[in-house]
Phi, psi and omega in degrees: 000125174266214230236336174269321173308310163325308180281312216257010174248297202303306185257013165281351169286310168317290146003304178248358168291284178340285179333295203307297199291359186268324219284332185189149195266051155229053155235124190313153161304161187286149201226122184249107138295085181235100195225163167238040103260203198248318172284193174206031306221319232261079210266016181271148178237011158306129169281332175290348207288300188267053157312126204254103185273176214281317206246065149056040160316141171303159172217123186261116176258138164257170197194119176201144157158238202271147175320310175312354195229333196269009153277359180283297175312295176311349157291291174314326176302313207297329187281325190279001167259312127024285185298310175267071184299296171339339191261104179251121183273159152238090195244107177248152159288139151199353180119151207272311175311334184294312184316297179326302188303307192313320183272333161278346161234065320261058173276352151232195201242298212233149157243158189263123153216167192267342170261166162288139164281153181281189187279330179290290196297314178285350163267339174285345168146304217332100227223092207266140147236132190296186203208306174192230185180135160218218192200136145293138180257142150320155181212160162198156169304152206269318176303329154349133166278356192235038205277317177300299195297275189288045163237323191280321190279279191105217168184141196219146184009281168334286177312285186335269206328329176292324199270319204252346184231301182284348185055046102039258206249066222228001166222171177273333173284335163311307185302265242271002197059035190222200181261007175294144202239329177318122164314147155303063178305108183258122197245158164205202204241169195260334186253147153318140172188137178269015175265325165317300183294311184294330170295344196271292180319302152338294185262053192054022188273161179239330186246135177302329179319324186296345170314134158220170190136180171285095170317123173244141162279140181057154176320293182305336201266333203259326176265350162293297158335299196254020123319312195285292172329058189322334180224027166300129173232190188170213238151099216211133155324194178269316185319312195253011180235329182231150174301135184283340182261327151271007205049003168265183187285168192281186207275140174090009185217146165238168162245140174273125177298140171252149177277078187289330146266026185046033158258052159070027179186166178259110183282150174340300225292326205264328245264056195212059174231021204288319189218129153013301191270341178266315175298327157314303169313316179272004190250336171291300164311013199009058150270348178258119206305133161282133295298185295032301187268174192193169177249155198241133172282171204202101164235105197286160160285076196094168160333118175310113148351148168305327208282319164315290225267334198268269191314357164251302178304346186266323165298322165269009168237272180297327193270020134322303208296008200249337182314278185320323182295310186299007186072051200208161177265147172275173145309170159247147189323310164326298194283343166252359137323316180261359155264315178316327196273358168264005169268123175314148147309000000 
């Protein structure tokens, strides 16, 4: 099977495994169980714990945190337990704060975040290594009535901010400039999430707190709302926007484009959300702004384990070349050049 058969069987399954865990809370977040064993033996959550000996004991990683990382992440297990059979992961989604907690104390060996890390986590041990880059998007319904006028207008700092912090912005005709009186339904996520922080910032904002609106769990969960909604908008990882199989956005969600020079309209130039592979291309070209998009981290509580350390090295050389199909951006050679030099010898 080759490595695009693999994504296209493999992650609309992450995916709705995700979606199952937003509908209600007593179904565990989505858990990606990825080994070339049969078993899972390994019940310590110390990260130094998931040490690698000389003659290929089993090793067990546990890995929780953000929706933005773990279809990505669930790829690099599956392939580097492949490579590695003794080496098995356990990889849950719960949101980039959940990740943080989970690692810092030590109910997981690495967390995914999505974000910059703080100063309070980075004085608690926290030790981030980048990985990749995506972006969050604006999302709204494909049914919206008003889907031409704002696919044409775009959104720009400002507008978010009238819509997602100051409230503002509480119709459509206030956003499009026109007599329209439908309301503005507004969702946002409900979970610690760096997909938060980062629209917040976007949206002039310092904080997810600063977010207002109908709160949702989870990725999966803020894009199911505003599917179910005409006249919903929200804010969604890359990941959770577009079909993983066809690259274009999923059935019932559009993105809202941004007026990245503010002149009131989407010039040819902005114009690049039709498919996957064009919104990638632009966030590699930081023609689509930080933020939104950022780059994502992968974090131990202190220096990463040998065993930790060998799968961040497999991850910033070969387990590059797996980025793009999954719809995610590489480093640039700089940058991983500099994250390989913070991994112990």
């Amino acid at each position: 099977m080759t490595f695009k058969q693999f994504v296209r069987m493999a992650l609309p399954l992450l995916l709705l495994l995700a979606l199952v865990a937003c509908s209600g809370g007593e179904t565990p977040a989505p858990t990606q169980q990825t080994t070339g064993q049969t078993t899972n033996s390994n019940d310590s959550n110390d990260n130094n714990s998931a040490g690698e000996s000389s003659d290929a004991q089993p090793v067990t990683i546990s890995i929780s945190g953000a929706f933005a990382l773990f279809p990505m992440v669930s790829v690099w297990t599956a392939e580097y337990s492949a490579l590695h059979p003794h080496v098995t992961f356990d990889v849950q989604g719960g949101g980039a704060g959940k990740g943080m907690t989970d690692m810092l104390s030590g109910a997981a060996d690495i967390a995914m975040l999505s974000r910059e890390p703080r100063e309070e986590e980075l004085a608690q041990g926290a030790f981030p290594v980048p990985v990749t880059i995506d972006a969050v998007v604006g999302t709204f319904n494909a049914d919206n009535p008003y889907r031409e006028e704002l696919q044409a207008k775009g959104l720009t700092p400002e507008t978010a901010n009238g819509i997602w912090i100051a409230g503002t912005i509480t119709d459509w005709g206030t956003l499009l400039g026109t007599d329209a009186t439908d309301p503005i339904h507004v969702y946002t996520r409900s979970d610690a999430a760096g997909a938060a922080e980062m629209w917040a910032l976007y949206s002039q904002g310092v904080a997810q707190e600063d977010l207002i609106g109908t709160a949702v769990n989870a990725d999966p969960g803020v894009a199911e709302a505003v599917r179910q909604d005409p006249l919903g908008v929200g804010y969604n990882n890359i990941g959770f926007s577009y079909d993983q199989a066809t690259g274009e956005p999923i059935e019932g969600l559009r993105i809202i484009p941004l007026d990245l020079n503010g002149n009131g309209q989407i010039d040819p130039d902005e114009d690049f959300y039709d498919t996957r592979d064009e919104i990638t291309a632009a966030i590699a070209a930081e023609i689509y702004p930080f933020p939104p998009a950022r780059v994502l981290y992968l974090v131990t509580k202190g220096e990463p384990s040998p065993a930790i350390a060998d799968f961040y090295r497999w991850v910033l050389t070969d387990g590059q070349a797996f980025v793009a199909d999954a719809g995610y951006v590489a480093l640039t050679a700089e940058r991983i050049e500099e994250a390989l030099a913070l991994l112990p010898e």
